[in-house]
Each structure stands twice: as structure tokens, then as C-alpha cells.
Steps between C-alpha positions, in 0.01 A plus 500: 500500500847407678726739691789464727487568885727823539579380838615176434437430102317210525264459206096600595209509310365810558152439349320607827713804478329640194179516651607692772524229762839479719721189518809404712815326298444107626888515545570770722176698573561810359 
């Protein structure tokens, strides 16, 4: 699954995120 950093839209892939686990953008941290 792909999604877009709202803090700086850079393109993630947010697979961690959908089993619950938290991840910082690799551009700007958020």
C-alpha cells in the first residue's frame, strides 16, 4: 500500500502502518 506524507508528500509505503506499527516519512520525519 502507498500513501503520501501529509507533511511533505513524499511517497511512503505504509505497509508497517497497517499492522499497527508507527513510521516516520524518510524525507522529513513526520
Amino acid at each position: 500500500m502507498n500513501a503520501t506524507c501529509p507533511e511533505c508528500e513524499a511517497a511512503l509505503t505504509l505497509t508497517d502502518v497497517l499492522r499497527g506499527e508507527i513510521i516516520t516519512c524518510p524525507e522529513c520525519g513526520a
